[in-house]
N, C-alpha and C positions, 0 to 999 in steps of 0.2 A: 504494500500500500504506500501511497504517496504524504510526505509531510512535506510543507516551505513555508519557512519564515521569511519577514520580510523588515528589514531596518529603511527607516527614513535617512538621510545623508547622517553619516557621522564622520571624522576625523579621524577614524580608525577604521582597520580590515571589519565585516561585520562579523561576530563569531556568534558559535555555535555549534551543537553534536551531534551526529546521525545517529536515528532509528536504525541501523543496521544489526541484527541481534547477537547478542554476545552468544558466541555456540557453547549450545551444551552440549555434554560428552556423552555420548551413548555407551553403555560398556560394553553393547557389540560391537565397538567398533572403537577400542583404545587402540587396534592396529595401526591407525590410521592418525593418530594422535603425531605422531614424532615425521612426521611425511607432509601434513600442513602445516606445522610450526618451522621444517625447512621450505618449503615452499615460500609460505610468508616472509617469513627474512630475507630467501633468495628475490623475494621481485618488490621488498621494501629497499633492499641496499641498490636494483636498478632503479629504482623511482627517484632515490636521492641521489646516487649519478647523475640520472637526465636531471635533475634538480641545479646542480652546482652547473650543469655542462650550457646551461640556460643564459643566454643574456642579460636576463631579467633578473638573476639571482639574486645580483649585490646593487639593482637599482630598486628604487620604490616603486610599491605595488599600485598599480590603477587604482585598487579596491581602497586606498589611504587619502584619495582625491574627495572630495566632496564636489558633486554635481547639480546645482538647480535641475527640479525636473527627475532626476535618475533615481527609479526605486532599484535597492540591489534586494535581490529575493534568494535564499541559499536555498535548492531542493534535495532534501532527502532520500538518499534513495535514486537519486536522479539517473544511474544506468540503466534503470531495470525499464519494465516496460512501460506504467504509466508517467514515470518519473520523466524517460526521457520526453516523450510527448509533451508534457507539461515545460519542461526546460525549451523545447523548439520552440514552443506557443510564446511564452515567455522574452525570447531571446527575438522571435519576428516580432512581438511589441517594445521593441527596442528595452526592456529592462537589465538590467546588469545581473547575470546567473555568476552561481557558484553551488557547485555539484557537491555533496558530500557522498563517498563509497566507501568501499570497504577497505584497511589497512593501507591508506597509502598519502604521501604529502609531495605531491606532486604539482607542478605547473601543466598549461597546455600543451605541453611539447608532447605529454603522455597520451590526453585525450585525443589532441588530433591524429594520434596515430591508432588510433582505436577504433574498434568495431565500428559504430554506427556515424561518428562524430566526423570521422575524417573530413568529406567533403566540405560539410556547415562549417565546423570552426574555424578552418584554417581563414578563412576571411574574417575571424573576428580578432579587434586588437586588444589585448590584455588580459581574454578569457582563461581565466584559473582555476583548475581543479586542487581542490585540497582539500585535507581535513585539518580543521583550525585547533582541534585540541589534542596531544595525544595522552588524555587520561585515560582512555578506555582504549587498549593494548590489543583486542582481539575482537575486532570485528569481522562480520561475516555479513554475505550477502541474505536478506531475508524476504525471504515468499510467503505470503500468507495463503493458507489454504486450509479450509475447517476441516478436512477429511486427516488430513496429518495432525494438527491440535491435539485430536482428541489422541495420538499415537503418542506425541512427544509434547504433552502440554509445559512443560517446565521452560522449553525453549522459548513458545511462546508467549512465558509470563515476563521474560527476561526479553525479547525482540521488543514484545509492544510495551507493556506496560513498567519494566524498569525503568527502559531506553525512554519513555515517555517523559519520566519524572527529571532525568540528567541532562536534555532538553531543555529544560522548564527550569533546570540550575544554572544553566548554561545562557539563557537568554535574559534570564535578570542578572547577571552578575554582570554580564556584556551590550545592557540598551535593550535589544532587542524589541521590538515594539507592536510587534506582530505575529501570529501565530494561524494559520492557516492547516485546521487539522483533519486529516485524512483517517474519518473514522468507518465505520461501516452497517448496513442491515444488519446484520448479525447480531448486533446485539438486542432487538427486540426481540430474539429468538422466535418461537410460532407463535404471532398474536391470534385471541380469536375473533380479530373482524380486521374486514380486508377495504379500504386498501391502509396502507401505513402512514400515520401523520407525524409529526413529531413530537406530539402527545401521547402517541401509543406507550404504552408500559414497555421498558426495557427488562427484559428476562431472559438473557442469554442462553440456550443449550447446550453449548459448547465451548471448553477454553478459548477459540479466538475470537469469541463474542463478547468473552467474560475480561480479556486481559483487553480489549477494547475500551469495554464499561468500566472498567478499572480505567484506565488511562483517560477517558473521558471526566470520570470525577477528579480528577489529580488536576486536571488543567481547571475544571470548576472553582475547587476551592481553592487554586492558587489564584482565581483570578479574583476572588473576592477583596484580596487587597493590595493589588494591581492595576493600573491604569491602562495593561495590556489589551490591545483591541485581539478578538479570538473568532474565530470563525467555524465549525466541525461539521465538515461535509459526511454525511452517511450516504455513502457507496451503495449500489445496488451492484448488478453482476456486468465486469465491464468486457466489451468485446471491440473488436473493431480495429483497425491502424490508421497510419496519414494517409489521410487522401493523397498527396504527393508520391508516395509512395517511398518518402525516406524513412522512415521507420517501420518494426512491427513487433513480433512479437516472438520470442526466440528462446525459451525458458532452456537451463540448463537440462541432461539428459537424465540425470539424477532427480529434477523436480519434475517430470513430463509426470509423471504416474499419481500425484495428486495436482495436477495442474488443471486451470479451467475447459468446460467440455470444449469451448470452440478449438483450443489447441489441438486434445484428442479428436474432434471429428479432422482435422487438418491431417495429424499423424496418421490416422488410420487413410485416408484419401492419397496420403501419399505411397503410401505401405510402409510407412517407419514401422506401427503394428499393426497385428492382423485385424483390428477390428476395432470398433467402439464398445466399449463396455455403457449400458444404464445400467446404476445402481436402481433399485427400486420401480416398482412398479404396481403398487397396493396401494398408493395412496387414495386420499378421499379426493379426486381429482377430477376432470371431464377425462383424461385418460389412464389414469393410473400414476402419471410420472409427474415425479416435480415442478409446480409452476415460478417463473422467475422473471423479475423483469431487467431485462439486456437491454445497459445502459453503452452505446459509441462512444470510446475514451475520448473521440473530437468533442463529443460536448461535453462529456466529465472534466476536460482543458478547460473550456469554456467557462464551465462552472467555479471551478477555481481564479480565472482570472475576474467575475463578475463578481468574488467574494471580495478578493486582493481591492479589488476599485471601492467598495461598501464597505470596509471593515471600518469601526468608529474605534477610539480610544476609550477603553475604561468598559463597550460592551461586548457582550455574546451574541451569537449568529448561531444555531442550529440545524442545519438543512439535511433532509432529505435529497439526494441526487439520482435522479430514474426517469422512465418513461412514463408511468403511471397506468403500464398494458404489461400485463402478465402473460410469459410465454410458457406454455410446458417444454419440458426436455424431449416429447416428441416434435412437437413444432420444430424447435431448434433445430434436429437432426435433418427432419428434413429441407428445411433452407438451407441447412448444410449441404445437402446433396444435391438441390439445382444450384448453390454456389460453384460449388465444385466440379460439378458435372457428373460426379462417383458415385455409383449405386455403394456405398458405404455398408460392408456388415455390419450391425448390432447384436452383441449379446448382450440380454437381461440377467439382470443379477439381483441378489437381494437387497434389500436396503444398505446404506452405508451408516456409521455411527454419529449422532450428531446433526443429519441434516433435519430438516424441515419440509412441510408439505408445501406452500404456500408462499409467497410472498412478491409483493410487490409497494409501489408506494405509491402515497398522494402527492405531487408536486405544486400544489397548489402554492405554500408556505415561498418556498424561489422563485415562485413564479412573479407572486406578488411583490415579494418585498426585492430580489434581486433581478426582475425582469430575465430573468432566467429561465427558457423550456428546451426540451430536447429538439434537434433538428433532424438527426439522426434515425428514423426508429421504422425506417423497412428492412428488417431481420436480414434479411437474401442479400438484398445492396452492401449492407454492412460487412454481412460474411467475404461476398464480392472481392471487395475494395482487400480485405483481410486475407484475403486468398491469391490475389496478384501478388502480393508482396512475398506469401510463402513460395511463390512459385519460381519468384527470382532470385529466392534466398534459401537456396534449401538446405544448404549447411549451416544455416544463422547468419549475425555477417558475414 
């Protein structure tokens, strides 16, 4: 999921810590222990290389300027999929990006030479990738995905909900003056009336609902005496890439197996695997399978940059981010398949742990107060647009 702060001009770099989660250690897998800690070091000591080897090393940084006009906004997380989308969005409204990832204190020299950035950065001048503090030693990249949660919830009390609160240290100790947080459906867990406002009861089912709602109060009552302006988009289920076609979505090979369905119908259309798996099929549904409403990350972009414009000092923003139309998982699959053109197998399976039958949301609440609706929302088109990209990227970048 996506976080970004946002500082008004200060006289200094703007700092701040990534939601990136601290990994926890599986004991099946201590093997594995002594293999990313040389890894880590191996591509922290080349980052400080390209570091020193940088022109820009020993002169001052852009970021220490003060600009009329220039909001610098840091996104979180900002490699992964919604993250980078938001940084492009961002970066074409002329604001001043700074990525926070995993393990590394780097300049552009690294990003431009990176998967997806290459082409865009290199025409920007000053663009900085770093992480501004190194208190927190071992960061990792983090995916959210309820079906893993409930496998390995400990990671995700420490991904969202530690990483939430050292954040929220981080940003009052250093100005910070903005908070723009990337929360999620989940945690209303299964209400029983449809559609979701942002008054429905929060009652999470699952650790990454619950370490959500956790992180959501943390930012409440710190903001009770705080002049911080706060903003907390709840996510619905996001699909889709750039329209341009510079971005998409590429999750590692290790997370494909709880990743979202659109990915899996993708893999299996390609034959990465043999098929699509649906969990569940009993629900109290028009079909049986889980209904969901798929929200285009172009306007989940959108949606964040309409918060960033409306955020006040001193209040709260709570929104709902969706289409306000409920798709089941058979729907889905099938716009998957005139997207793609692939009669796609499906196997049905049992329920997964944690999900939900139902959900979708009211948008009314963004609608009104942030002039904010979906633009996005013919299922096929979206898949479409999502699916050219796979096509020309089929190794990831």
């Amino acid at each position: 999921m996506l976080n970004f702060s946002r500082t008004r001009t200060q006289p200094r770099s703007t700092r701040s810590m990534s939601l990136g989660g601290i990994d926890y250690v599986d004991p099946k897998k201590k093997s594995n222990v002594v293999g990313k800690i040389l890894l880590a070091a191996a591509f922290t000591a080349l980052c400080i290389l390209m570091l020193k080897q940088s022109p820009s090393f020993n002169s001052p940084s852009l970021f220490s300027r003060r600009e009329p006009g220039v909001t610098h906004v840091l996104v979180t997380g900002g490699a992964g999929y919604i993250g980078s989308h938001a940084a492009l969005r961002l970066l074409k409204d002329s604001h001043r990006v700074t990525i926070v990832v995993w393990w590394t204190i780097c300049l552009v020299e690294t990003l431009a030479q990176s998967r997806f950035y290459k082409n865009y950065f290199q025409s920007l001048d000053g663009f900085s990738l770093f992480m501004l503090t190194w208190g927190i030693q071992k960061l990792y990249p983090s995916v959210a995905y309820v079906g893993e949660s409930t496998l390995d919830p400990l990671k995700y009390y420490h991904n969202i909900t530690s990483n939430t609160l050292v954040v929220l240290e981080a940003m009052a100790a250093h100005g910070v003056s903005i908070l723009i947080y990337s929360s999620t459906c989940a945690t209303y867990g299964e209400p029983e009336q449809m559609p979701i406002t942002e008054e429905t009861p929060q009652l999470p089912i699952n650790p990454y609902g619950k370490a959500k709602k956790m992180a959501e109060d943390i930012i409440l009552d710190f903001h009770k005496n705080s002049d911080m302006a706060v903003m907390i988009l709840r996510y619905f289920n996001v699909i889709g890439s750039d329209p341009e076609g510079r971005l998409g979505e590429a999750p590692r090979p290790e997370l494909r197996e709880h990743g979202r369905i659109s990915g899996a119908c993708f893999d299996a259309a390609r034959e990465i695997i043999p098929g699509l798996k649906v969990t569940g099929t009993d629900y109290k549904t028009t079909d049986g399978t889980c209904i969901r409403d798929y929200i285009d990350v172009t306007d989940l972009v959108d949606a964040h940059v309409k918060a960033l414009e409306k955020a006040k000092p001193g209040k709260v923003g709570i929104y709902n981010v969706g289409t306000g139309r409920g798709r089941s998982v058979n729907e889905f699959v099938e716009a998957c398949k005139k997207a793609t053109g692939v009669n796609i197998k499906v196997d049905f399976l049992p329920r997964r742990p944690g999900d939900y039958a139902e959900v979708f949301s009211d948008p009314t609440k963004i609608l009104r107060e942030l002039n904010w609706t979906a633009q996005h929302t013919d299922l096929q088109k979206s898949l479409q647009v999502a699916w050219r990209w796979q096509k020309l990227h089929r190794n990831g970048y």
